[in-house]
N, CA, C and O atoms as a Maestro MAE file, in Angstrom:
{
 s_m_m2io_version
 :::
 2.0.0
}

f_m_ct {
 s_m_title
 :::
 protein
 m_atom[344] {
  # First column is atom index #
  i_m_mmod_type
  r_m_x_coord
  r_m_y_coord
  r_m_z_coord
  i_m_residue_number
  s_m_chain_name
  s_m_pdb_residue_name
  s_m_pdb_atom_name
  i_m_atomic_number
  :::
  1 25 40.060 84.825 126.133 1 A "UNK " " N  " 7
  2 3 41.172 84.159 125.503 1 A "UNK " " CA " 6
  3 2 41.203 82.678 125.881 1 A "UNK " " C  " 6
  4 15 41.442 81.836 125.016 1 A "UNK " " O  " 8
  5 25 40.898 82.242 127.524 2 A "UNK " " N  " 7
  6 3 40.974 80.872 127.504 2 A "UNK " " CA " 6
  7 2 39.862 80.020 126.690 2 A "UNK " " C  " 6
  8 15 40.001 78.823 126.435 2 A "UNK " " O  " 8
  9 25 38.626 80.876 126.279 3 A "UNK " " N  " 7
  10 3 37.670 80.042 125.457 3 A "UNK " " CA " 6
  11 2 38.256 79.785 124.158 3 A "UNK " " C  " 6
  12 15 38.466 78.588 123.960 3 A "UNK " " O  " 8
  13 25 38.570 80.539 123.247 4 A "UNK " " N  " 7
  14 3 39.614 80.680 122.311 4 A "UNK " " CA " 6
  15 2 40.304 79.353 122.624 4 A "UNK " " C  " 6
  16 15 40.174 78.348 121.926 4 A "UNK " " O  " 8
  17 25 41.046 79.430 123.727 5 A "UNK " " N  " 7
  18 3 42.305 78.378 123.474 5 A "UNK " " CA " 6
  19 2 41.581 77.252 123.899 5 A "UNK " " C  " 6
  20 15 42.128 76.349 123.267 5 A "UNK " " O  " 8
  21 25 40.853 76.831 124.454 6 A "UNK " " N  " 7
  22 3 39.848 75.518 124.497 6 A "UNK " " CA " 6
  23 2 39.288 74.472 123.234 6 A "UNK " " C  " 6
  24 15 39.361 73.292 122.893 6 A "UNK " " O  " 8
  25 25 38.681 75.772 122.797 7 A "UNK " " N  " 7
  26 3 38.500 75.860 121.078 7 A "UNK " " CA " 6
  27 2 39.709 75.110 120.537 7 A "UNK " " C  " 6
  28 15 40.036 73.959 120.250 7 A "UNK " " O  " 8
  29 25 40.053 75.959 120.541 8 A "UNK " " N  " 7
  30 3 41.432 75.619 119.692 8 A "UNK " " CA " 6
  31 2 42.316 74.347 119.456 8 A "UNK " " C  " 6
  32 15 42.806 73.906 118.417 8 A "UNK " " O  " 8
  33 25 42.367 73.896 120.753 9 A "UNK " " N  " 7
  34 3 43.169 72.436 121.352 9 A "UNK " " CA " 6
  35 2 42.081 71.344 121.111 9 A "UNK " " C  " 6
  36 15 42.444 70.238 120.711 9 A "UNK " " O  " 8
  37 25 40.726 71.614 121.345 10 A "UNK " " N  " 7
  38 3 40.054 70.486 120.884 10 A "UNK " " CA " 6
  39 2 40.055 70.362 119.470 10 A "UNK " " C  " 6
  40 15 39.820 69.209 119.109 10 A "UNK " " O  " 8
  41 25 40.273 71.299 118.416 11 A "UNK " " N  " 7
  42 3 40.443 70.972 117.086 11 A "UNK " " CA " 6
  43 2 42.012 70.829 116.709 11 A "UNK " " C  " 6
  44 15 42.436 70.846 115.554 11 A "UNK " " O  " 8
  45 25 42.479 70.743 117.399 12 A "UNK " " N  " 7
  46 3 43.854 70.531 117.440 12 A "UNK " " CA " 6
  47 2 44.040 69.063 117.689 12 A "UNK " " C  " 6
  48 15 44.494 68.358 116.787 12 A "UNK " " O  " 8
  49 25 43.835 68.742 118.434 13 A "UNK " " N  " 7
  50 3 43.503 67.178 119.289 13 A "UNK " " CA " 6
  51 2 42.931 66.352 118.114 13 A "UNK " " C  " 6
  52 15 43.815 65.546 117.824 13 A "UNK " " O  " 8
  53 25 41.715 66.151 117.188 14 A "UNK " " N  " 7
  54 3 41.066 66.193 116.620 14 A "UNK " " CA " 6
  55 2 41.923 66.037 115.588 14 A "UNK " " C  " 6
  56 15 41.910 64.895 115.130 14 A "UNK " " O  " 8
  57 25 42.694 66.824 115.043 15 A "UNK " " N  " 7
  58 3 43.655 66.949 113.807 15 A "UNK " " CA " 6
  59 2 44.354 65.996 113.873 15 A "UNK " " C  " 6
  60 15 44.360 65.168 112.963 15 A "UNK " " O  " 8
  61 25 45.105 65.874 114.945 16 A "UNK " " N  " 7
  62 3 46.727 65.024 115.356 16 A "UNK " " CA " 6
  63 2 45.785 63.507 115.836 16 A "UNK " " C  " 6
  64 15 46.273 62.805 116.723 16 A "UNK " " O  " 8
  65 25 44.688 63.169 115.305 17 A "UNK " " N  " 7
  66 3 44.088 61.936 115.041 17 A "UNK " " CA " 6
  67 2 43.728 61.368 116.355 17 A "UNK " " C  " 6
  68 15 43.746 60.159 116.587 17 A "UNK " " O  " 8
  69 25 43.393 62.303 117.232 18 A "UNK " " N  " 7
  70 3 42.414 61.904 118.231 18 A "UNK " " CA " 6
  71 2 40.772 62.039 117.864 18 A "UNK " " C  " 6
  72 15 40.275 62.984 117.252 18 A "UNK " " O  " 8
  73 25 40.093 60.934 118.355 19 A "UNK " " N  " 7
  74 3 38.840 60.788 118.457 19 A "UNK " " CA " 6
  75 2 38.280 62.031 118.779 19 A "UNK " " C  " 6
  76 15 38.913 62.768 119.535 19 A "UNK " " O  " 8
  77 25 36.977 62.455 118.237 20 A "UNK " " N  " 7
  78 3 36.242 63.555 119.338 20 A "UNK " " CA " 6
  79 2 35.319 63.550 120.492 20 A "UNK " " C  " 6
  80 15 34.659 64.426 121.051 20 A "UNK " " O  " 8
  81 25 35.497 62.188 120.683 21 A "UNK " " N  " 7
  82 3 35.317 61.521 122.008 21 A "UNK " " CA " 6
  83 2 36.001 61.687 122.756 21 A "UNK " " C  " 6
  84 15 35.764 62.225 123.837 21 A "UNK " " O  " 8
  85 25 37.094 61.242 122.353 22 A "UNK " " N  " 7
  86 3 38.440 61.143 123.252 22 A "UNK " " CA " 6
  87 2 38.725 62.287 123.227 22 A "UNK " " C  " 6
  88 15 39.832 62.177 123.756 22 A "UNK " " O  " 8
  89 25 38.607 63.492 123.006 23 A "UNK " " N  " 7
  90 3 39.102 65.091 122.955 23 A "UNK " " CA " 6
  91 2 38.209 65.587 123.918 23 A "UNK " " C  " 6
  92 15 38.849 66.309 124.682 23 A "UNK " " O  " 8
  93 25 36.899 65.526 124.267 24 A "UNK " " N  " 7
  94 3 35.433 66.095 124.644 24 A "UNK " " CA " 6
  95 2 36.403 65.013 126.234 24 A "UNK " " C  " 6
  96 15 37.082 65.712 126.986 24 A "UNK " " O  " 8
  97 25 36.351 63.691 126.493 25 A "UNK " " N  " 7
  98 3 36.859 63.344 127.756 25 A "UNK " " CA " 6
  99 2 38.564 64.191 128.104 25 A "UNK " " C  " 6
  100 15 38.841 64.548 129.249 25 A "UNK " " O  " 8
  101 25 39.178 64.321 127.363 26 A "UNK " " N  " 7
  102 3 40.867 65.112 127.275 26 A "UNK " " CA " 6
  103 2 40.347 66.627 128.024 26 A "UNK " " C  " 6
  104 15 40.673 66.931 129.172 26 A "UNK " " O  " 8
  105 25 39.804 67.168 127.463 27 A "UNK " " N  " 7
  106 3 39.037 68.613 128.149 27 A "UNK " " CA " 6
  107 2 37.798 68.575 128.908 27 A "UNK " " C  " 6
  108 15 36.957 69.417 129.222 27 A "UNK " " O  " 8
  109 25 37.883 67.893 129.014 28 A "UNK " " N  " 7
  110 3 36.274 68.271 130.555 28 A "UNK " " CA " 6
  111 2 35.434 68.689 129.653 28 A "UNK " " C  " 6
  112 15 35.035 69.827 129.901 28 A "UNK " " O  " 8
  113 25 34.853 68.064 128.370 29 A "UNK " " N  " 7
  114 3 33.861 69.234 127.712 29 A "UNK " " CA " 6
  115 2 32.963 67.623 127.205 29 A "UNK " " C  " 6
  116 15 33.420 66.481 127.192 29 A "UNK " " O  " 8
  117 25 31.435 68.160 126.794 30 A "UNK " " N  " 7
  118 3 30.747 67.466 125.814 30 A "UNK " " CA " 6
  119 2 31.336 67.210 124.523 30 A "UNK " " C  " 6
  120 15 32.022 68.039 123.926 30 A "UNK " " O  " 8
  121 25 30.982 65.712 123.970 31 A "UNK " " N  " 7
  122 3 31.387 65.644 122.770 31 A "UNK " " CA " 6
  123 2 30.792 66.218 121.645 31 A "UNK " " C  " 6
  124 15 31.307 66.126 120.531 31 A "UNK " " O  " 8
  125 25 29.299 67.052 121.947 32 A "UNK " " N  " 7
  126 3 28.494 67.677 121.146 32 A "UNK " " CA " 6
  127 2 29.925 69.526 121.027 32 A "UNK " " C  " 6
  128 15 30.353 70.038 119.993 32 A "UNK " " O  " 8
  129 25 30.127 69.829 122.047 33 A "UNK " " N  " 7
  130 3 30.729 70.805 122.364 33 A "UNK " " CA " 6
  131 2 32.100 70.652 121.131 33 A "UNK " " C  " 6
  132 15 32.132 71.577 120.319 33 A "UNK " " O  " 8
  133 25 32.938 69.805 121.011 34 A "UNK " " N  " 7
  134 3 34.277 69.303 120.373 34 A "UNK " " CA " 6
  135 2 34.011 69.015 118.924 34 A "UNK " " C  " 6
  136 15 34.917 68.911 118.097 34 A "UNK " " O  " 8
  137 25 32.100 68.829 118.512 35 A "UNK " " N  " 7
  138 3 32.221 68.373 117.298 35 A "UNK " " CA " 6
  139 2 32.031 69.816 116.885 35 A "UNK " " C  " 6
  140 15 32.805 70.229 116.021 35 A "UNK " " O  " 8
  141 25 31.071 70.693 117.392 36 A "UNK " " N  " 7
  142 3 30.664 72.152 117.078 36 A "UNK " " CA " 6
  143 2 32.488 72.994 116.737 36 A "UNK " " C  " 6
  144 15 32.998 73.499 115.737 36 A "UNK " " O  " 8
  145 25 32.820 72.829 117.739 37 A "UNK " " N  " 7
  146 3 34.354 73.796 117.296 37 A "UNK " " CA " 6
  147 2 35.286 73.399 116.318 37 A "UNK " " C  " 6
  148 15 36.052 74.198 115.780 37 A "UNK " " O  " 8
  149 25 35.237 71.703 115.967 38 A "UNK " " N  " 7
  150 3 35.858 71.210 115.046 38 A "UNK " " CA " 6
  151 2 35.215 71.238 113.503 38 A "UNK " " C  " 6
  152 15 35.983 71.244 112.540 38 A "UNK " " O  " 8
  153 25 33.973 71.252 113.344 39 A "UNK " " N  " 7
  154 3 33.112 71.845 112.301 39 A "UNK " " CA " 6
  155 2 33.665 73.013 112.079 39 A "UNK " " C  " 6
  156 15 34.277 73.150 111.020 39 A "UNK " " O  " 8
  157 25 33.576 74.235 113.106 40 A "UNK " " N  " 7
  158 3 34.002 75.251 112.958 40 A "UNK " " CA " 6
  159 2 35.160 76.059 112.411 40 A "UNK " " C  " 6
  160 15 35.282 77.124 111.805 40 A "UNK " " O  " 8
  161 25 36.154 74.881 112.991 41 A "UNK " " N  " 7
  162 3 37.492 75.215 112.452 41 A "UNK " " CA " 6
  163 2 38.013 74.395 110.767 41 A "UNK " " C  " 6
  164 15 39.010 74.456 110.048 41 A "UNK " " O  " 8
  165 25 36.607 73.626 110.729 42 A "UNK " " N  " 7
  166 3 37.141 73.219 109.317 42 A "UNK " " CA " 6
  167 2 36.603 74.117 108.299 42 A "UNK " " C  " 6
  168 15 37.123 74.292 107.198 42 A "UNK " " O  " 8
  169 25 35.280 74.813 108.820 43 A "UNK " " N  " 7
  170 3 34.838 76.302 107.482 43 A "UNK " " CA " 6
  171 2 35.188 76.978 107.900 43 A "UNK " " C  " 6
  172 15 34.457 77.950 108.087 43 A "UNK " " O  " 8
  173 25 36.747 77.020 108.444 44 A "UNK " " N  " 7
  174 3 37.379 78.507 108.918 44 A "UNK " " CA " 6
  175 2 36.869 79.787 109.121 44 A "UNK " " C  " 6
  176 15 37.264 80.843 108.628 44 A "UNK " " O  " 8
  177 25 35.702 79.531 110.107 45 A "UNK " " N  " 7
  178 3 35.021 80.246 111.034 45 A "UNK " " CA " 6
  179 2 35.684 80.641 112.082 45 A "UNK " " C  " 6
  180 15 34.896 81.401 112.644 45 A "UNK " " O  " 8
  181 25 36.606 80.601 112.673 46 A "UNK " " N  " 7
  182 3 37.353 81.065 113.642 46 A "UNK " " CA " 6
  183 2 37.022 79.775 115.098 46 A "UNK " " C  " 6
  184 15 36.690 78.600 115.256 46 A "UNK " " O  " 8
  185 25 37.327 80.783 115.749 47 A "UNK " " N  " 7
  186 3 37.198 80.487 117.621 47 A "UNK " " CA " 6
  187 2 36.486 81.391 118.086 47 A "UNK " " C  " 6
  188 15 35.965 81.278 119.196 47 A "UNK " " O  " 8
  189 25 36.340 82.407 117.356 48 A "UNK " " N  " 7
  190 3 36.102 83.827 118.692 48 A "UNK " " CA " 6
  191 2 34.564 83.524 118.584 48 A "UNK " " C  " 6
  192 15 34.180 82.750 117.707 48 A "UNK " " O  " 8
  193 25 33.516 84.212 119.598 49 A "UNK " " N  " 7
  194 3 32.112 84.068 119.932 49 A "UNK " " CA " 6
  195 2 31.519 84.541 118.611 49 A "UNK " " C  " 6
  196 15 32.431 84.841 117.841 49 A "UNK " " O  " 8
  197 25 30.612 84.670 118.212 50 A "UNK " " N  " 7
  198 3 29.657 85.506 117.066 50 A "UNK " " CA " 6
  199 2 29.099 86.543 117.926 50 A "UNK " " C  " 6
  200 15 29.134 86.302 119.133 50 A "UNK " " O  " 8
  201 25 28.434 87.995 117.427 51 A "UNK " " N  " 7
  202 3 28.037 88.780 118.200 51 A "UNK " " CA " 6
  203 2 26.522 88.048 117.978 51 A "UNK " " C  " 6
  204 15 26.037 87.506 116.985 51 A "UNK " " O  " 8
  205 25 25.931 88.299 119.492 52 A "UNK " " N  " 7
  206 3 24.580 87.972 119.637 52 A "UNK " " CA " 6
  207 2 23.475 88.735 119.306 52 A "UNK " " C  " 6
  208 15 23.681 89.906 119.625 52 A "UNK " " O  " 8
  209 25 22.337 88.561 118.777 53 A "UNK " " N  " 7
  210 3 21.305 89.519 119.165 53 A "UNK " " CA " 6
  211 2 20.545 89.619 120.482 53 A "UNK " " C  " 6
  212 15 20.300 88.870 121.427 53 A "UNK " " O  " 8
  213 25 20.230 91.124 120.056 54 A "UNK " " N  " 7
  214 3 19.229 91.323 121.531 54 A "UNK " " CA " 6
  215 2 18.646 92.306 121.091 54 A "UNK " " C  " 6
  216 15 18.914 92.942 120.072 54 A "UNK " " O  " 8
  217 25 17.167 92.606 122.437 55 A "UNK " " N  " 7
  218 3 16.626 93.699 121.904 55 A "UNK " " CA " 6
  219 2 16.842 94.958 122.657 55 A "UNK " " C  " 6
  220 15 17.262 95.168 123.795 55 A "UNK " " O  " 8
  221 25 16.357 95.891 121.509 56 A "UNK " " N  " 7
  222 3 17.325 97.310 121.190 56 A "UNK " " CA " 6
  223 2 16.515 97.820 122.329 56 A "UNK " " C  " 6
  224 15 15.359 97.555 122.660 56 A "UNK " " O  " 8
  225 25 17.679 98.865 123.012 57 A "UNK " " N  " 7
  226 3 17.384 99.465 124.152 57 A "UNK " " CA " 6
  227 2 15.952 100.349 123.562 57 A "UNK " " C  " 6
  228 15 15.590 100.619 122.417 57 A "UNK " " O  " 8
  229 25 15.174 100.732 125.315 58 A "UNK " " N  " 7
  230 3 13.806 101.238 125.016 58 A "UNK " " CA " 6
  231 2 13.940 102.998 124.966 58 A "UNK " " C  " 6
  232 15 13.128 103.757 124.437 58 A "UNK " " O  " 8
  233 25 15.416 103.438 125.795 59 A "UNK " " N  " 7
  234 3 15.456 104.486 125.638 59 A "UNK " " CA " 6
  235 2 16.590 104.905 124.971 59 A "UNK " " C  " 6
  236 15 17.179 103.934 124.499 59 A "UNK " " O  " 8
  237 25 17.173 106.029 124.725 60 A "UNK " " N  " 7
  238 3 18.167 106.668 124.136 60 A "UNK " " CA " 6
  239 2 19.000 106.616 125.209 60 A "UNK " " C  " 6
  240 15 18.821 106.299 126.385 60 A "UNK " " O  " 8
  241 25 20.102 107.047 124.482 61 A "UNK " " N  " 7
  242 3 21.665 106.752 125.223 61 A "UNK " " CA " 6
  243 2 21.541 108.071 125.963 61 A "UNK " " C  " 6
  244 15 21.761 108.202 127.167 61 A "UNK " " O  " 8
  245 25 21.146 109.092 125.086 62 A "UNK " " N  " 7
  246 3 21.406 110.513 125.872 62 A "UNK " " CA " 6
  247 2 20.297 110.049 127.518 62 A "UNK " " C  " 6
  248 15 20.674 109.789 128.661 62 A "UNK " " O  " 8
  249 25 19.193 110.106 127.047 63 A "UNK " " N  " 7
  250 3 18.270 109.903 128.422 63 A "UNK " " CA " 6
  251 2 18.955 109.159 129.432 63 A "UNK " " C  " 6
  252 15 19.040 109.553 130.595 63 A "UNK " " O  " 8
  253 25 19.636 107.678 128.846 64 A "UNK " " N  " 7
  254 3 19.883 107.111 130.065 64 A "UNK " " CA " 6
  255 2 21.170 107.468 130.708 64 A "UNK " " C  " 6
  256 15 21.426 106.993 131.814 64 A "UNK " " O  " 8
  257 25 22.214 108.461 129.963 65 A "UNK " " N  " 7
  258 3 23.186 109.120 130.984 65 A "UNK " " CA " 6
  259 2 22.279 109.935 131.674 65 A "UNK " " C  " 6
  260 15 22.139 109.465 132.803 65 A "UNK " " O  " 8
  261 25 21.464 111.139 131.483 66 A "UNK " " N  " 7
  262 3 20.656 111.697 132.116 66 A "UNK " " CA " 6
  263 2 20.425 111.371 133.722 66 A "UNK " " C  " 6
  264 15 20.862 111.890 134.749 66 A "UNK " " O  " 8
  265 25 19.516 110.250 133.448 67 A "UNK " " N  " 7
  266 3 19.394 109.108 134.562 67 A "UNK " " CA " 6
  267 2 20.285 109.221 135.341 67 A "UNK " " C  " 6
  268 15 20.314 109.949 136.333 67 A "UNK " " O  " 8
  269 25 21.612 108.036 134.696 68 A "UNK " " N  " 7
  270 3 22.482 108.118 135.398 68 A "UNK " " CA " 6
  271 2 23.253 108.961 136.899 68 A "UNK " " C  " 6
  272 15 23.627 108.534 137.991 68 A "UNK " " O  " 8
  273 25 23.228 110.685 136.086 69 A "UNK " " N  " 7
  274 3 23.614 111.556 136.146 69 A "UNK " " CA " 6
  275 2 22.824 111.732 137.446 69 A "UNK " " C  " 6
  276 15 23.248 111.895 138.590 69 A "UNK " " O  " 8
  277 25 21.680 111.664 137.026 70 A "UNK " " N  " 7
  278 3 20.648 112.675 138.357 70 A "UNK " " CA " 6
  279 2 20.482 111.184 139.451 70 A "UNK " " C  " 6
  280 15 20.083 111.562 140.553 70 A "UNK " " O  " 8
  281 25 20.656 109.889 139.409 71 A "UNK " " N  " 7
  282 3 20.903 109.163 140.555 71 A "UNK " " CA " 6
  283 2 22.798 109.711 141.167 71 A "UNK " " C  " 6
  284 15 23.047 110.216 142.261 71 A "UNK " " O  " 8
  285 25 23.418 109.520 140.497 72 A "UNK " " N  " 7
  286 3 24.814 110.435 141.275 72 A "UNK " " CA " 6
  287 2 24.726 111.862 141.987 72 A "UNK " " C  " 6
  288 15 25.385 112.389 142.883 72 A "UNK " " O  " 8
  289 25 23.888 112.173 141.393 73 A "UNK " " N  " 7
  290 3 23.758 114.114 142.138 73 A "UNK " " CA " 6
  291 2 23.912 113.868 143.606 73 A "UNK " " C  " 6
  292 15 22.873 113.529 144.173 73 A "UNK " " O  " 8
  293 25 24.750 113.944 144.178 74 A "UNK " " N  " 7
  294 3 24.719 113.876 146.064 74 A "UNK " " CA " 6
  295 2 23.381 114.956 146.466 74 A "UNK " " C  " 6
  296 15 22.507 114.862 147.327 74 A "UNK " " O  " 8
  297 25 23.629 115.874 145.552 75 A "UNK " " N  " 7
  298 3 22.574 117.077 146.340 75 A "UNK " " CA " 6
  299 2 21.192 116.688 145.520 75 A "UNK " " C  " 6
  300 15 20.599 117.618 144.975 75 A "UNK " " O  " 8
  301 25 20.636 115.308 145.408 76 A "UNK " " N  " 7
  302 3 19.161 115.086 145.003 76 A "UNK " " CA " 6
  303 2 18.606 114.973 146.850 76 A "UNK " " C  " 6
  304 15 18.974 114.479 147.916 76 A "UNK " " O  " 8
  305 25 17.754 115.614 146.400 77 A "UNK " " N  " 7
  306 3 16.662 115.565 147.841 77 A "UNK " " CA " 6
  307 2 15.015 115.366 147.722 77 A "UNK " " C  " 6
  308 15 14.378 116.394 147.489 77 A "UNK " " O  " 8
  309 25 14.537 114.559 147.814 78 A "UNK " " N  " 7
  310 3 13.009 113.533 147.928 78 A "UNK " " CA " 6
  311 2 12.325 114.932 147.703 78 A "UNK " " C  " 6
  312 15 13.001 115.932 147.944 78 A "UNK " " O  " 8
  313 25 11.048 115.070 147.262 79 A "UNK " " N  " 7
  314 3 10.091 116.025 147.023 79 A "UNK " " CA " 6
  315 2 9.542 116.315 148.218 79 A "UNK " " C  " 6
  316 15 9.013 117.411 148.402 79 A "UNK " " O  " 8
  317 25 9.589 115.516 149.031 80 A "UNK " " N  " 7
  318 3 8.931 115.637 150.783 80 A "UNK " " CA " 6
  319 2 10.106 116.375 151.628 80 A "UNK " " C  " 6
  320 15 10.025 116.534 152.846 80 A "UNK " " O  " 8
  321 25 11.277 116.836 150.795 81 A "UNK " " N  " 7
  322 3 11.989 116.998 151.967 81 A "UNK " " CA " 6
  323 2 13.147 116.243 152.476 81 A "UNK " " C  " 6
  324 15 14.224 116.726 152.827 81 A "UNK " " O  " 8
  325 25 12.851 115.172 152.476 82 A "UNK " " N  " 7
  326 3 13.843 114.086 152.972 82 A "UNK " " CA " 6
  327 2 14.931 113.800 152.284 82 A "UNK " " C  " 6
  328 15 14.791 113.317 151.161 82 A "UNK " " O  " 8
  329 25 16.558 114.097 152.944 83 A "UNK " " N  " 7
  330 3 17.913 113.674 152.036 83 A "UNK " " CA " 6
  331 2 17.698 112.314 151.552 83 A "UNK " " C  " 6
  332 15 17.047 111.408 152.073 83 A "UNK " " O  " 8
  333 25 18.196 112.329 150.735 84 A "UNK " " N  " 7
  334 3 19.102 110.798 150.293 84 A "UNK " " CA " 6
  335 2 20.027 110.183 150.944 84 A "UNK " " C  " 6
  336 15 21.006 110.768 151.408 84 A "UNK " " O  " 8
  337 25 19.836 109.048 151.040 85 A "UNK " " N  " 7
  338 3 20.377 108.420 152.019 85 A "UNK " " CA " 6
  339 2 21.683 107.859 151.212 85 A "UNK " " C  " 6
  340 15 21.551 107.642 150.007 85 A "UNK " " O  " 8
  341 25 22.930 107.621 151.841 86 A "UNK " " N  " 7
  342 3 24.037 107.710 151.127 86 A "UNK " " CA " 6
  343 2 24.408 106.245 151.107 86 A "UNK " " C  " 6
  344 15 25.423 105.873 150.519 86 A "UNK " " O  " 8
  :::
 }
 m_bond[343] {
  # First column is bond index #
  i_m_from
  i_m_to
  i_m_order
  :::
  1 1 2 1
  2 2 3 1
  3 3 4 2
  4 3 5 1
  5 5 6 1
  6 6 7 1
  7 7 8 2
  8 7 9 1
  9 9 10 1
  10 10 11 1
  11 11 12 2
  12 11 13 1
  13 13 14 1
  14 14 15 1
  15 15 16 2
  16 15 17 1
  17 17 18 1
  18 18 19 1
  19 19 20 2
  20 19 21 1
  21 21 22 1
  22 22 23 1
  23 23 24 2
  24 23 25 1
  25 25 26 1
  26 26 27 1
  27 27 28 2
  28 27 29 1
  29 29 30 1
  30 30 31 1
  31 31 32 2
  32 31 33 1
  33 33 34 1
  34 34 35 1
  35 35 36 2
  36 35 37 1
  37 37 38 1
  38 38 39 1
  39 39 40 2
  40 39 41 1
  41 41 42 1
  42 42 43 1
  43 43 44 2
  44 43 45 1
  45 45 46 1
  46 46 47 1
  47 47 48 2
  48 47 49 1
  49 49 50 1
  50 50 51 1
  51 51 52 2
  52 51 53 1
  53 53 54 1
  54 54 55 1
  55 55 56 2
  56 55 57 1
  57 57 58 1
  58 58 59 1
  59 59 60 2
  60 59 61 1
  61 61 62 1
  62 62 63 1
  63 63 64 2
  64 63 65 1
  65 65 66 1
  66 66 67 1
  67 67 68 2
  68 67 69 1
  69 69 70 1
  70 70 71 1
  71 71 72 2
  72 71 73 1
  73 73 74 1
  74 74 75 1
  75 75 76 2
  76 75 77 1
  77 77 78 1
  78 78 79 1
  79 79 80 2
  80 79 81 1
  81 81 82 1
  82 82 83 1
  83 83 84 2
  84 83 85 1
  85 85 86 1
  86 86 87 1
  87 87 88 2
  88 87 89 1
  89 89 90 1
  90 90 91 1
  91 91 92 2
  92 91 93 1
  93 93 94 1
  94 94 95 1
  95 95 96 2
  96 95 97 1
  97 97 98 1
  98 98 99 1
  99 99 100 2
  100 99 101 1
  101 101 102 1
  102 102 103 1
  103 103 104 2
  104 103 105 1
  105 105 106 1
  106 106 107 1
  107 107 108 2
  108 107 109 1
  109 109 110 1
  110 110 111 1
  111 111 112 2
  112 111 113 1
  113 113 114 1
  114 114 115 1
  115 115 116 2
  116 115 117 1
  117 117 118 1
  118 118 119 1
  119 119 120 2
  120 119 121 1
  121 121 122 1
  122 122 123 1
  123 123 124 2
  124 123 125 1
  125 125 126 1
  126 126 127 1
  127 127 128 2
  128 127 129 1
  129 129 130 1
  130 130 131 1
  131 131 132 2
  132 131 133 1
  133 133 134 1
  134 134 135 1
  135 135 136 2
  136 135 137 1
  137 137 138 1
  138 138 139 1
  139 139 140 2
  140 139 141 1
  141 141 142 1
  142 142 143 1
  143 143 144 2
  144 143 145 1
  145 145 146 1
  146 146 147 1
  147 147 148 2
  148 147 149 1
  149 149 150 1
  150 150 151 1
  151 151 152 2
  152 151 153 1
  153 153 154 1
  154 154 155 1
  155 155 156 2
  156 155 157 1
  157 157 158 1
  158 158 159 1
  159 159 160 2
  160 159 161 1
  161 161 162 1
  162 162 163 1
  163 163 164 2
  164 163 165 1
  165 165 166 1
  166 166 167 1
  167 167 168 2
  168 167 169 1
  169 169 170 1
  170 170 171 1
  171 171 172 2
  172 171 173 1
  173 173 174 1
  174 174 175 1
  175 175 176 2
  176 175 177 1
  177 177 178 1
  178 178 179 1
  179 179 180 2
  180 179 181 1
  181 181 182 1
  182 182 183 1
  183 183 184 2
  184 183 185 1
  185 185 186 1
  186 186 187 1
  187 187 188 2
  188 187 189 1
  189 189 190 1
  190 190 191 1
  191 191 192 2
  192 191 193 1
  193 193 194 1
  194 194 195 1
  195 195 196 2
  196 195 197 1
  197 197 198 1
  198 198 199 1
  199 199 200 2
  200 199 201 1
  201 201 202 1
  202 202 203 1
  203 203 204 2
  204 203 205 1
  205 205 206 1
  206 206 207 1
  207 207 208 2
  208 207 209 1
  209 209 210 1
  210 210 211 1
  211 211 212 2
  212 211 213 1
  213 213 214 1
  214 214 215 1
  215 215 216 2
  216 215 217 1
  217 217 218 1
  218 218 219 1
  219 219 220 2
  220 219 221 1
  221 221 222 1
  222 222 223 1
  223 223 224 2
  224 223 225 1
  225 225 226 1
  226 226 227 1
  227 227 228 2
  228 227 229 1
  229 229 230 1
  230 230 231 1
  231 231 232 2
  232 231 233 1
  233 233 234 1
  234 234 235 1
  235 235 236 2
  236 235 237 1
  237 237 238 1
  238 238 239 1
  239 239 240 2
  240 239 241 1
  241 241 242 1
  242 242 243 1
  243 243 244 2
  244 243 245 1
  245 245 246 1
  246 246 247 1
  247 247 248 2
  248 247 249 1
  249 249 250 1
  250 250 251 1
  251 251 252 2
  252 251 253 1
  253 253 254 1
  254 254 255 1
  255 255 256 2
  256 255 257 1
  257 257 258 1
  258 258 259 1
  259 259 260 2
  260 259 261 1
  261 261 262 1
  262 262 263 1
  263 263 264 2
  264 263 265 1
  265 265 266 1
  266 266 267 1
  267 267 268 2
  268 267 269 1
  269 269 270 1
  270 270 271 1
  271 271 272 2
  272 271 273 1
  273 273 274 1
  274 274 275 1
  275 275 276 2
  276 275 277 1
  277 277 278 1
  278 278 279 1
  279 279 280 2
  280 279 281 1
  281 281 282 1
  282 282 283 1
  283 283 284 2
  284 283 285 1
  285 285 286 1
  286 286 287 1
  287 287 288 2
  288 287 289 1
  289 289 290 1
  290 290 291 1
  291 291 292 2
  292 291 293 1
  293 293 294 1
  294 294 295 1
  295 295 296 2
  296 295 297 1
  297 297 298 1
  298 298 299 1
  299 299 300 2
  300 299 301 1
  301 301 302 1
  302 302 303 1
  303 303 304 2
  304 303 305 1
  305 305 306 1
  306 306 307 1
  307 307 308 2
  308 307 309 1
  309 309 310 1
  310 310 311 1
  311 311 312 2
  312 311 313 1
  313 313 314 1
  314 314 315 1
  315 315 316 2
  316 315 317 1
  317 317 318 1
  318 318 319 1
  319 319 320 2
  320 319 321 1
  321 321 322 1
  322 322 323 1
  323 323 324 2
  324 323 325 1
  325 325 326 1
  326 326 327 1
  327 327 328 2
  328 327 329 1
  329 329 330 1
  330 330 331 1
  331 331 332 2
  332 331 333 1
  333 333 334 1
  334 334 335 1
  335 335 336 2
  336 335 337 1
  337 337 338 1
  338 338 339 1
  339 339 340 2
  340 339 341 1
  341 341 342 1
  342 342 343 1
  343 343 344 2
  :::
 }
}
């Protein structure tokens, strides 16, 4: 929410006929930073982040609770014998 409202006040600032110079020094931010959100808010794109890409997990969701599951087991014990150390 405070990125949001950062956003927000620098295109706000910006509106009410401040420089985006003078907005980018007003908030502790780059003036590259103040022109990006004020662009933004003029093709009423919002404030909020965009979702990012990334790449797609290598295993399945089921497997990796699996995982999960069998590192929590208190009663896992080493193939040699030896407890798990807690």
């Amino acid at each position: 929410m405070a990125r949001e409202y950062e956003r927000a006040m620098a295109a706000m600032l910006c509106r009410n006929g401040m420089g985006q110079k003078e907005a980018a020094q007003e908030l502790g931010k780059s003036y590259q930073w103040v022109r990006k959100w004020v662009k933004r808010e003029r093709e009423e794109s919002g404030f909020k982040d965009v979702p990012r890409s990334g790449r797609p997990r290598k295993i399945q969701e089921e497997t990796r609770n699996q995982i999960i599951n069998l590192l929590e087991d208190t009663s896992w014990q080493h193939p040699k014998g030896e407890k798990k150390v807690a």
